[in-house]
C-alpha positions as MATLAB code, in Angstrom:
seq = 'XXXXXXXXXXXXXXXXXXXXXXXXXXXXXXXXXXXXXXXXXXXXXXXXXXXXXXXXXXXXXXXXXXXXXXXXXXXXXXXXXXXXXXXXXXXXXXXXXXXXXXXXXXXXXXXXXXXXXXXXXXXXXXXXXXXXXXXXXXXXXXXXXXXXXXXXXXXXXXXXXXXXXXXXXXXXXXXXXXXXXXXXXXXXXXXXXXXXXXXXXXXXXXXXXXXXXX';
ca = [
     -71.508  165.519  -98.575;
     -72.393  167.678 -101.255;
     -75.459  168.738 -103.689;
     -73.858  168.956 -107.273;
     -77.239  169.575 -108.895;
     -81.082  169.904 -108.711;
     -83.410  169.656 -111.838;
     -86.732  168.889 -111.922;
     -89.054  167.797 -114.875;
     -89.303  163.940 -116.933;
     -86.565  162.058 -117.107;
     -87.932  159.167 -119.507;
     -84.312  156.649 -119.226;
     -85.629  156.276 -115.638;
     -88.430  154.105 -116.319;
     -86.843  151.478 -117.670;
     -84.807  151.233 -114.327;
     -87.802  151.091 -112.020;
     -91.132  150.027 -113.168;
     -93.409  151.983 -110.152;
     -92.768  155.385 -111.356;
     -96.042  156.799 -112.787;
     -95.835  158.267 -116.505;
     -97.569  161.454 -115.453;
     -95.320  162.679 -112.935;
     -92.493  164.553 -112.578;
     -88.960  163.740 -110.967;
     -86.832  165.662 -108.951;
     -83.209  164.505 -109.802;
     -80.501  165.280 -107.262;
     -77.105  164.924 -108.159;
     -75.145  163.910 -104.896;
     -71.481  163.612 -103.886;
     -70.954  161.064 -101.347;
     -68.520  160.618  -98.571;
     -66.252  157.462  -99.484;
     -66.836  154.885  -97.050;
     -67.565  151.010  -97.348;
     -70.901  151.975  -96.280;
     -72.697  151.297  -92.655;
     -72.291  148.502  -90.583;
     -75.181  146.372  -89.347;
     -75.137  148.329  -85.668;
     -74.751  151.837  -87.510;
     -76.778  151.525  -90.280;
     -79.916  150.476  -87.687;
     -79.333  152.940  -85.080;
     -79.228  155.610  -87.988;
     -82.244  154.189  -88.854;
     -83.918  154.496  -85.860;
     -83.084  158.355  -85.185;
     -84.565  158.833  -88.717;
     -87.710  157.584  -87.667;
     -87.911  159.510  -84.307;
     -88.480  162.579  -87.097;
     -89.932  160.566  -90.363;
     -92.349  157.856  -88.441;
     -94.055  156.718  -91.802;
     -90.812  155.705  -93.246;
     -90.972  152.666  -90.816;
     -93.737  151.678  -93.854;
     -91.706  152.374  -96.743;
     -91.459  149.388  -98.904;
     -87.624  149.583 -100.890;
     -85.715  147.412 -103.374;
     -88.288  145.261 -104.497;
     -87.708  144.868 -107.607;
     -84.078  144.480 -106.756;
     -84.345  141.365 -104.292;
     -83.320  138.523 -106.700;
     -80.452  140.910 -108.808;
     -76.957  140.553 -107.535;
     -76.797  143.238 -105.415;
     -76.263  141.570 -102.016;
     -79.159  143.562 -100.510;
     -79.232  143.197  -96.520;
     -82.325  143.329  -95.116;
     -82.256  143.986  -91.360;
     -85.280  142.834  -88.739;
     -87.346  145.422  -88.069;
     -86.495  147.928  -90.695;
     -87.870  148.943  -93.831;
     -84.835  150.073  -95.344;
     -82.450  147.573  -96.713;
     -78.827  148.290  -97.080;
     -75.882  147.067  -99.914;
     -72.708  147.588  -97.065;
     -71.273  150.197  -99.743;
     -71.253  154.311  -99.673;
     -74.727  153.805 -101.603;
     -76.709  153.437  -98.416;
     -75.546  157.104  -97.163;
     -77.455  158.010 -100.969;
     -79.943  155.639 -100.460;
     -80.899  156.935  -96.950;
     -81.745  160.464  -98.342;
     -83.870  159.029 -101.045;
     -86.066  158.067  -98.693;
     -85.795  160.941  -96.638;
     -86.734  163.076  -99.529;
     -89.637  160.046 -100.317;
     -91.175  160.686  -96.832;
     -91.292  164.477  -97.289;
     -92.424  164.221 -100.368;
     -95.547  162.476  -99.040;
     -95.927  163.966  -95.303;
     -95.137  167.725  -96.566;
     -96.519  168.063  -99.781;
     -99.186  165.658  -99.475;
     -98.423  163.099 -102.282;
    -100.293  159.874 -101.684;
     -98.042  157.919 -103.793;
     -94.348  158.812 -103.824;
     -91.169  156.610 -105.480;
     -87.399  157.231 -105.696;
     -84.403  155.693 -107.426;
     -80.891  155.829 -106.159;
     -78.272  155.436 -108.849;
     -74.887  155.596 -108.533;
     -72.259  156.310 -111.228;
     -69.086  154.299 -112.053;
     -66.376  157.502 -111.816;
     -66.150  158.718 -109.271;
     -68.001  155.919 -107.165;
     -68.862  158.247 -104.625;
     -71.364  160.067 -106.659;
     -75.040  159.212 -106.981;
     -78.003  160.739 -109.048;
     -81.532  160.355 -107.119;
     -84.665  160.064 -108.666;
     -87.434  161.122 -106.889;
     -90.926  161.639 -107.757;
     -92.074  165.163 -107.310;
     -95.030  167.102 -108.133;
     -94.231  170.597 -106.436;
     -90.978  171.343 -107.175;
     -90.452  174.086 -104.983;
     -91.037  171.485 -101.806;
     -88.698  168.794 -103.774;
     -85.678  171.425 -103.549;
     -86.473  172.070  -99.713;
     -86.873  168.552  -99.098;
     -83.462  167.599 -101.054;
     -81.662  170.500  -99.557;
     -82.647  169.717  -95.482;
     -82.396  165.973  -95.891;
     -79.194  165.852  -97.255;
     -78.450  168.542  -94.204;
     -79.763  165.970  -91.677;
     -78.483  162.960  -92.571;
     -74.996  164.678  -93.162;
     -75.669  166.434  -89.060;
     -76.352  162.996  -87.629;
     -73.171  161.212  -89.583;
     -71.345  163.884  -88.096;
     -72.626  164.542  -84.331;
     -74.494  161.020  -84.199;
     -77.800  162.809  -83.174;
     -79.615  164.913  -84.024;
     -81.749  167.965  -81.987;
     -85.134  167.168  -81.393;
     -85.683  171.268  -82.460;
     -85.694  169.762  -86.276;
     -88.781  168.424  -86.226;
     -90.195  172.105  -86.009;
     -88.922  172.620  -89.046;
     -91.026  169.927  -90.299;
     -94.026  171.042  -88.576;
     -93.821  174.505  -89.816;
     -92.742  173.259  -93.472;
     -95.941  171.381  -93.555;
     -98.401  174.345  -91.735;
     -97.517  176.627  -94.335;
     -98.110  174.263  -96.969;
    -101.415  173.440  -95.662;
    -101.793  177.012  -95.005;
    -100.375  179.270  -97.684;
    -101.628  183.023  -96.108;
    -100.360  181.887  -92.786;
     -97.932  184.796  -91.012;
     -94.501  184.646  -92.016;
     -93.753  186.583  -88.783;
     -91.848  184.643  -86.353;
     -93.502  186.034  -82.818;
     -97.139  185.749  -84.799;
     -96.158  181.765  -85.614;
     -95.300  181.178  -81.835;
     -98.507  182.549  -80.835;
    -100.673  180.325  -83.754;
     -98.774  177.329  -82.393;
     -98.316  177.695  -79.508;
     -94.585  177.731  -79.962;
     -91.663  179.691  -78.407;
     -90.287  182.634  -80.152;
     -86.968  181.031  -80.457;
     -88.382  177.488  -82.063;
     -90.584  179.938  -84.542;
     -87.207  181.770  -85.555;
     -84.982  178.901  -85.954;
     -87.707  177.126  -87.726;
     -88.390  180.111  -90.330;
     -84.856  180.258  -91.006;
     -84.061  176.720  -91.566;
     -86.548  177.336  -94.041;
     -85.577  180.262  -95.786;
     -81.874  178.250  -95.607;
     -83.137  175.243  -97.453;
     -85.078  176.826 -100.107;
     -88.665  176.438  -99.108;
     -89.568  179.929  -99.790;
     -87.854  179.624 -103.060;
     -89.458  180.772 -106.126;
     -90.535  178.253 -108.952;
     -91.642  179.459 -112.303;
];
């Protein structure tokens, strides 16, 4: 799997593809490369589900495809989970949408946050994502680690429970913005092992959050 592209800014063609994206805010658009597949199967697709909530709980309330339910798509919709799935190498896209969704909100505080998965028609394994964004600096650290994790747990099937620091630490400093970048100062502050601080900060500085935004 593989990030082609990152932009950020108004991309006006999307509204008339999905009606709940507010005129005032910005989009982060993330052009992805897909692994071919024919997409999850019912037992994959929920227990990849599942893991993804052990690290995003509010995503268990994400509502998705709405306006999509009566369009030919053959959505599935699966008991118990809020994500619905098409049984094509869109739901590996359409996963890290909402990854990038649930950031959006739980890191950077959004209280209303929308994304669009599109895919393109050559190659088919190649998808631009729309999400809604209004700090672009933690829309390229959330594109960057989710497409990381999703890609780790298709690959080794689970994921290490150490990720979620990340998260934690992601949303610390954006809550507090003179915090100590100092690894052995973070453990202390959160009561945190030195190694957790570490490999949090540098999962960080990996994925862009300390990336500079004009």
């Amino acid at each position: 799997m593989k990030i082609l592209a990152i932009a950020y800014g108004h991309f006006p063609k999307v509204f008339k593809l999905y009606s709940r994206f507010q005129p005032d805010v910005g989009h982060l658009k993330v052009v992805l490369d897909d692994v071919p597949s024919d997409g999850f199967d019912q037992a994959d697709f929920v227990a990849t589900y599942r893991q993804l909530a052990t690290f995003f709980p509010s995503i268990t309330e994400h509502s998705c495809c709405e306006e999509w339910e009566s369009a030919p798509l053959f959505i599935r919709e699966e008991q118990g989970v809020s994500i619905k799935r098409v049984g094509e190498s869109a739901d590996v896209a359409h996963l890290i949408e909402h990854v990038i969704v649930d950031m959006q909100v739980n890191i950077g505080g959004m209280q209303r946050c929308s994304g669009l998965t599109c895919g393109w028609r050559d190659p088919e394994n190649r998808f631009d994502l729309f999400v809604e964004c209004i700090d672009s600096r933690i829309g390229l650290f959330a594109a960057q680690f989710a497409v990381y994790l999703v890609s780790r747990m298709l690959s080794k099937r689970k994921l290490s429970g150490r990720y979620k620091f990340v998260l934690q630490l992601a949303k610390y400093f954006t809550e507090n913005p003179e915090a100590h970048t100092n690894a052995r100062a973070l453990s202390t502050e959160l009561n945190w092992s030195v190694g957790n601080a570490e490999m949090a900060m540098s999962r960080l500085h990996k994925f862009g959050f300390f990336h500079a935004t004009s």
